[in-house]
Backbone as JSON Lines, residues from 0, in Angstrom:
{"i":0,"aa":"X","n":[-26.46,11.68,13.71],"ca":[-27.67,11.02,14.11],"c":[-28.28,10.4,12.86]}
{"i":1,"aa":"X","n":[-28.8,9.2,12.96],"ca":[-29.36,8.59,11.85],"c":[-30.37,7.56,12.07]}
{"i":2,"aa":"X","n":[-31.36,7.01,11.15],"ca":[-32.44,6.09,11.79],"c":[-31.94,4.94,11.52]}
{"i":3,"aa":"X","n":[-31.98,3.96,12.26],"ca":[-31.56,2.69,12.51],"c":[-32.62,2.03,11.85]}
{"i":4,"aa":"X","n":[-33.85,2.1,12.63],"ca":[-34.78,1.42,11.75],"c":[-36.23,1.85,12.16]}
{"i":5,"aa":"X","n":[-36.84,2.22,10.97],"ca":[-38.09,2.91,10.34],"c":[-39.5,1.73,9.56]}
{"i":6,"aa":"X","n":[-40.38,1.52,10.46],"ca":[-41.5,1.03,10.58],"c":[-42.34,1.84,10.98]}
{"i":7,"aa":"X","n":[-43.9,1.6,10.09],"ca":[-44.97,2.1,10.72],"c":[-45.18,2.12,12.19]}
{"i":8,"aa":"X","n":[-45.4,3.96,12.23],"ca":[-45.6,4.47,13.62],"c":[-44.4,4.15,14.82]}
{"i":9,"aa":"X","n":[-43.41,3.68,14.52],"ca":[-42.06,3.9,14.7],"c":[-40.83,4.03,14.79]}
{"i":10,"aa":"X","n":[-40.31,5.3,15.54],"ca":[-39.06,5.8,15.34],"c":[-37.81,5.19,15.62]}
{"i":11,"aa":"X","n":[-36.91,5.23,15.91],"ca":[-35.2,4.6,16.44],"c":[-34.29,5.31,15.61]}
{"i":12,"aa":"X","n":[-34.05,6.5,16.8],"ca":[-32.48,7.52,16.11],"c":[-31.76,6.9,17.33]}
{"i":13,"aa":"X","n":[-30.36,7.39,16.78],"ca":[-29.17,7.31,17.5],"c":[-28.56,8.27,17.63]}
{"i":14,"aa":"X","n":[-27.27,8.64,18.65],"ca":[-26.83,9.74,18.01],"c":[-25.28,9.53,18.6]}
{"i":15,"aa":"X","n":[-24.25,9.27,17.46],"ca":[-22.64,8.9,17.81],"c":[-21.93,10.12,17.69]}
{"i":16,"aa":"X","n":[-20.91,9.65,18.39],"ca":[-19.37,10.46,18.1],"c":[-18.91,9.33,17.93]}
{"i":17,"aa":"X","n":[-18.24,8.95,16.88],"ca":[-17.58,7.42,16.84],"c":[-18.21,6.57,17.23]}
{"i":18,"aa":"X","n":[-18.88,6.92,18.3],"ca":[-19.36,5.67,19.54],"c":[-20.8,6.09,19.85]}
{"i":19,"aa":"X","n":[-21.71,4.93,19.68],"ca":[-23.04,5.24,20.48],"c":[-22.86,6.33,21.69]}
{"i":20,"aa":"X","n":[-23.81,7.87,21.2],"ca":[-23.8,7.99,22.54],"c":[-25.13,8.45,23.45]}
{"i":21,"aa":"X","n":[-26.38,8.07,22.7],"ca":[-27.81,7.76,22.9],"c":[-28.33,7.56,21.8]}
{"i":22,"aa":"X","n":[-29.68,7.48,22.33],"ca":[-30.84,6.7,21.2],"c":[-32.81,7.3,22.28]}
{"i":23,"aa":"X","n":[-32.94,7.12,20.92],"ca":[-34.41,7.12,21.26],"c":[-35.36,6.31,20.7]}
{"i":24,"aa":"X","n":[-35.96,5.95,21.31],"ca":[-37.54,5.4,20.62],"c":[-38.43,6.46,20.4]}
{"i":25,"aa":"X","n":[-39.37,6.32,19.61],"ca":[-40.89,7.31,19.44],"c":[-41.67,6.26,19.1]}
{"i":26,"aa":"X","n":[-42.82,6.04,18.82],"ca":[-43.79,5.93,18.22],"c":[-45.34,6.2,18.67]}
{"i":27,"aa":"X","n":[-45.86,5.88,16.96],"ca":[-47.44,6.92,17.45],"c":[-48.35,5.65,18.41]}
{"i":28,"aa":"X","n":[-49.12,6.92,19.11],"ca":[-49.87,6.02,20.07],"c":[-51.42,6.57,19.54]}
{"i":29,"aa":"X","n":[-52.44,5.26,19.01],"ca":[-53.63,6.32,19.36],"c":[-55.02,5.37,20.24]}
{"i":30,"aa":"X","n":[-55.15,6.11,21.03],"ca":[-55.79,5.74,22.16],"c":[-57.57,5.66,21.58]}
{"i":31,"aa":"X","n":[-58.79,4.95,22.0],"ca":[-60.13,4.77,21.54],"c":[-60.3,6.73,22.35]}
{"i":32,"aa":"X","n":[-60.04,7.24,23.47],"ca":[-60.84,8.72,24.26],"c":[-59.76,9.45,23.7]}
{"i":33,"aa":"X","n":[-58.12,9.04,23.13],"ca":[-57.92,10.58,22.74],"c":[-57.37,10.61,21.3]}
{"i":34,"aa":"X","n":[-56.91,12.09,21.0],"ca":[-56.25,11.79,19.38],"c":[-54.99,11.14,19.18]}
{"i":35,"aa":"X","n":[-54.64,11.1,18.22],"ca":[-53.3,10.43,18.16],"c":[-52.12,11.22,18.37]}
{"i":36,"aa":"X","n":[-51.16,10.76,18.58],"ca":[-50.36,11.63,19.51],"c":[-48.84,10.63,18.99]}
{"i":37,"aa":"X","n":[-47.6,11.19,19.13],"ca":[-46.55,10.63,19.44],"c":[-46.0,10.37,21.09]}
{"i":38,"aa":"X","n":[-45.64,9.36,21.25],"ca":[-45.17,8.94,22.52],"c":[-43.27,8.69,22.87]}
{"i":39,"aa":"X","n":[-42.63,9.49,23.36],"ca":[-41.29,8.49,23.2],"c":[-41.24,7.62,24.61]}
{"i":40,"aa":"X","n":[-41.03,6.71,23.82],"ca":[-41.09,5.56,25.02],"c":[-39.66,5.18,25.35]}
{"i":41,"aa":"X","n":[-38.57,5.84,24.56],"ca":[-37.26,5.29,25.8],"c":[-36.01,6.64,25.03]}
{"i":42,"aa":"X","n":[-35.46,6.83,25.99],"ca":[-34.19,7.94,25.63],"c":[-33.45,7.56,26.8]}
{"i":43,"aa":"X","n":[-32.22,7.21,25.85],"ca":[-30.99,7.02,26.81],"c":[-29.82,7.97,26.82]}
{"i":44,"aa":"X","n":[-29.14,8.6,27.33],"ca":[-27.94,9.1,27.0],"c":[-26.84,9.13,27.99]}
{"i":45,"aa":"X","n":[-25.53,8.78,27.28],"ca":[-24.03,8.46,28.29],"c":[-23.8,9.45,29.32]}
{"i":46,"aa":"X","n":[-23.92,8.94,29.96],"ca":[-23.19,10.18,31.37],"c":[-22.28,11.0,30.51]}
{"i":47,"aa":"X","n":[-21.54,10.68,29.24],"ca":[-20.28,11.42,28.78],"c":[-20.59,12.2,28.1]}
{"i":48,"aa":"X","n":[-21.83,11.96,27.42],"ca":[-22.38,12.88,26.7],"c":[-23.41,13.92,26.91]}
{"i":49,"aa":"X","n":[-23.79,13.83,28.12],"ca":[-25.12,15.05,29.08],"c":[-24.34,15.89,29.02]}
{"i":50,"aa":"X","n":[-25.33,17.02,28.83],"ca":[-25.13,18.65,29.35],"c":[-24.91,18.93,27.81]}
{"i":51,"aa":"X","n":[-24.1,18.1,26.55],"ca":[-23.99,18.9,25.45],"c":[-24.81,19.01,24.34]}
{"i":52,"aa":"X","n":[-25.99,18.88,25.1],"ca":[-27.63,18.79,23.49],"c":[-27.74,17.82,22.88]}
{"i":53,"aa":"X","n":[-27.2,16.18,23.24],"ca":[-27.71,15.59,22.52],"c":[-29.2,15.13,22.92]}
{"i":54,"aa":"X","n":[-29.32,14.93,24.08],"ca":[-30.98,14.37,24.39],"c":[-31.49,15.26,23.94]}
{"i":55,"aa":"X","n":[-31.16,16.77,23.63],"ca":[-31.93,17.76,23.47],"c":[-32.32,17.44,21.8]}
{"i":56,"aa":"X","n":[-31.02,17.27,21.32],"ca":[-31.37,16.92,19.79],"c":[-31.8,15.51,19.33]}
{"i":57,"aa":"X","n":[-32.05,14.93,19.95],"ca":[-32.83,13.46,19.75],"c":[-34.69,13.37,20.81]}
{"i":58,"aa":"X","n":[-35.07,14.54,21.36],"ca":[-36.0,15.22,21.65],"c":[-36.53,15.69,19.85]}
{"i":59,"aa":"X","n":[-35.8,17.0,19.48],"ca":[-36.41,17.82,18.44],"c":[-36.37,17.11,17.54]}
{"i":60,"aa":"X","n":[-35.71,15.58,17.25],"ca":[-35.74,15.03,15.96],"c":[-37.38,14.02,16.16]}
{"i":61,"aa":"X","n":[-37.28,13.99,17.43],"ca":[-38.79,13.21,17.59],"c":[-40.35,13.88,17.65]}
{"i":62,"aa":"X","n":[-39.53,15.26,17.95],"ca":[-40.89,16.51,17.49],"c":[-41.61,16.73,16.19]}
{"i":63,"aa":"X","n":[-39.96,16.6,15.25],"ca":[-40.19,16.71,14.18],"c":[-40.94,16.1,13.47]}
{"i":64,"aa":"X","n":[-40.83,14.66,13.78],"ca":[-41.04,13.41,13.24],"c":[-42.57,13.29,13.48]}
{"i":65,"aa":"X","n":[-43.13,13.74,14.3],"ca":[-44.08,14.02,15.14],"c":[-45.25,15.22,13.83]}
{"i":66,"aa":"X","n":[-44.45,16.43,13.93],"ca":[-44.87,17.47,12.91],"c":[-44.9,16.53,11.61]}
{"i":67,"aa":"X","n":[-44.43,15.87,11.0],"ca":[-44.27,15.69,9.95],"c":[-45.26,14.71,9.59]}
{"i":68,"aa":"X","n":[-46.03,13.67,10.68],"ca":[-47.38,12.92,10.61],"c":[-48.47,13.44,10.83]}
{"i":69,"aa":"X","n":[-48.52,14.87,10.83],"ca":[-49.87,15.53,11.23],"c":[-49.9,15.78,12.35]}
{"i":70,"aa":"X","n":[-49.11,15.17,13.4],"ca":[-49.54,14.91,14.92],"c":[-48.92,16.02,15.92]}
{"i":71,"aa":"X","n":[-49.8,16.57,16.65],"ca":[-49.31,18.12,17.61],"c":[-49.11,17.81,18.81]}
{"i":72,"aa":"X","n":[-48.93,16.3,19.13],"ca":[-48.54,16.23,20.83],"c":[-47.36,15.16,20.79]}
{"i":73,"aa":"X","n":[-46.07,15.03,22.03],"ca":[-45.51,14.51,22.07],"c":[-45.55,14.28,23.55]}
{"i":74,"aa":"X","n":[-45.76,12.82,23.9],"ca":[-45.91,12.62,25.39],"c":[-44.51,11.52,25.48]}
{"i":75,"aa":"X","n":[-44.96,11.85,26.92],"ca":[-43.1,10.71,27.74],"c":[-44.08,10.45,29.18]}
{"i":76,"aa":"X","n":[-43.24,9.24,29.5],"ca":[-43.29,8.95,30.71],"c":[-42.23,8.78,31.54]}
{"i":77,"aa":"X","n":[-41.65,9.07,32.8],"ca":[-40.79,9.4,33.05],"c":[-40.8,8.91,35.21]}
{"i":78,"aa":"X","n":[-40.08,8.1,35.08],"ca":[-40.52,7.39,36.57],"c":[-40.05,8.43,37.74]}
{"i":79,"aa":"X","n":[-41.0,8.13,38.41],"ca":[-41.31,9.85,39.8],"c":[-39.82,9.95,40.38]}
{"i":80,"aa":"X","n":[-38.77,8.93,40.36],"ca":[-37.77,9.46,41.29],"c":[-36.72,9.98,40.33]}
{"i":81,"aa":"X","n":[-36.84,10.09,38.87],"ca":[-35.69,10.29,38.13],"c":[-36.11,12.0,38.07]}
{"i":82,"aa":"X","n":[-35.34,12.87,39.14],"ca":[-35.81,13.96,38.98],"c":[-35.23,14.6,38.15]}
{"i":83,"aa":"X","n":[-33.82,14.6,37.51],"ca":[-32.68,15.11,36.58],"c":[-33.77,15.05,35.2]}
{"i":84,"aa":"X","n":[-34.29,13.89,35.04],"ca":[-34.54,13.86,33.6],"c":[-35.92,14.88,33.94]}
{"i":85,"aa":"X","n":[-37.18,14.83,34.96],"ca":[-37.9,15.72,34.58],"c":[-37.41,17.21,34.67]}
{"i":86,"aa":"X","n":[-36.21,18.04,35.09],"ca":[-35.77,19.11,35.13],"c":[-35.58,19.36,33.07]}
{"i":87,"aa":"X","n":[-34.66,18.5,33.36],"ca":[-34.47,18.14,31.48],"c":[-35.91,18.39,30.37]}
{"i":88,"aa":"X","n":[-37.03,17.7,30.63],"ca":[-37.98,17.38,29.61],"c":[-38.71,18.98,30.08]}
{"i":89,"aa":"X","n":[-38.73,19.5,31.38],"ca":[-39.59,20.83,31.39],"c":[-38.39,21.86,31.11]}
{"i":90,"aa":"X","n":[-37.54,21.85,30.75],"ca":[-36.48,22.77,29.83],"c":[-36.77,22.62,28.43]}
{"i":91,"aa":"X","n":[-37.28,21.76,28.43],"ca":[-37.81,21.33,26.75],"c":[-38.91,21.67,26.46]}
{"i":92,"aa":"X","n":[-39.71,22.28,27.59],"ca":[-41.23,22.5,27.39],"c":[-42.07,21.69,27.72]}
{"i":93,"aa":"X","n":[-41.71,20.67,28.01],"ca":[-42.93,19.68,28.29],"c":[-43.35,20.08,29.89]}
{"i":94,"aa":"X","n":[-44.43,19.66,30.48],"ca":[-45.25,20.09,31.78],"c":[-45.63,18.58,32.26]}
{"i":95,"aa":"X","n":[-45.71,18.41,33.55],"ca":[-46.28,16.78,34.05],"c":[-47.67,17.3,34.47]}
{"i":96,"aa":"X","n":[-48.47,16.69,33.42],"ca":[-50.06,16.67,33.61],"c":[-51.01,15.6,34.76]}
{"i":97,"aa":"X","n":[-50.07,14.3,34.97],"ca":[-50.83,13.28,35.73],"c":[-49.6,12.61,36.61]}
{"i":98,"aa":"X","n":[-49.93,12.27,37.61],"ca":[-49.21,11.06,38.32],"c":[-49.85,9.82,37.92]}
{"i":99,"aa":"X","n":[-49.58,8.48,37.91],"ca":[-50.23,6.84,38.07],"c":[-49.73,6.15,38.77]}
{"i":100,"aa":"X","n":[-50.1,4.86,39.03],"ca":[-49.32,3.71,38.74],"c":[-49.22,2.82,38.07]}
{"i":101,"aa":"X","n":[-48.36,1.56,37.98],"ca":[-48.02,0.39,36.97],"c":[-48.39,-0.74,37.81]}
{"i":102,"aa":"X","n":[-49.34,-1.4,37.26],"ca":[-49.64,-2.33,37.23],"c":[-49.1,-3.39,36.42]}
{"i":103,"aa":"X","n":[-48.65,-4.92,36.98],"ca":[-47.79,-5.25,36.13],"c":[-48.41,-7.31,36.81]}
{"i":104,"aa":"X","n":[-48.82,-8.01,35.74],"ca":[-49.11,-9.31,36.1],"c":[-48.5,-10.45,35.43]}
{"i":105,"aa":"X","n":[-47.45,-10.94,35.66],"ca":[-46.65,-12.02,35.08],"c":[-47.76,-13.39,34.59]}
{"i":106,"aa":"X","n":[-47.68,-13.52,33.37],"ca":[-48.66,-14.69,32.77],"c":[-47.33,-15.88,32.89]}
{"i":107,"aa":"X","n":[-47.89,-16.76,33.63],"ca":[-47.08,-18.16,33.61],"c":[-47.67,-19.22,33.05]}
């Protein structure tokens, strides 16, 4: 696993066997009502590679990363029908605090 590329407030690991076989985004989010916080905003991993710890270890590298800016929260968002991945993130400890929705307005 290694960082691809490192800019203020955010992350991009990878993690190969020879071959890409996920990645993550992080970066910090800080909101005007709350503290600052880390967010990962995308984790992918190969069907070939689930079940053997890598999301798990591209999770703790974004915890870390997280610990290491001062910052004690790590949030995700995670769309309501992907139920595999929330089984996954509450094995990891994380808890789903809110439901929403997305609002989304194409500027033409």
């Amino acid at each position: 696993m290694g960082a691809l590329h490192a800019e203020d407030g955010h992350l991009l690991l990878v993690a190969e066997v020879g071959v890409v076989v996920g990645w993550v985004h992080a970066r910090t989010s800080q909101l005007l009502t709350d503290p600052a916080i880390v967010e990962i905003a995308g984790l992918v991993v190969s069907d070939t590679a689930r079940g053997l710890g890598t999301g798990r270890s591209l999770v703790v590298a974004v915890e870390q990363w997280a610990w290491s800016l001062g910052l004690s929260q790590v949030q995700l968002r995670s769309n309501v029908k992907r139920r595999k991945a929330h089984k996954f993130y509450e094995a990891l400890g994380y808890r789903k605090v809110k439901r929403s929705e997305v609002f989304v307005k194409a500027l033409e």
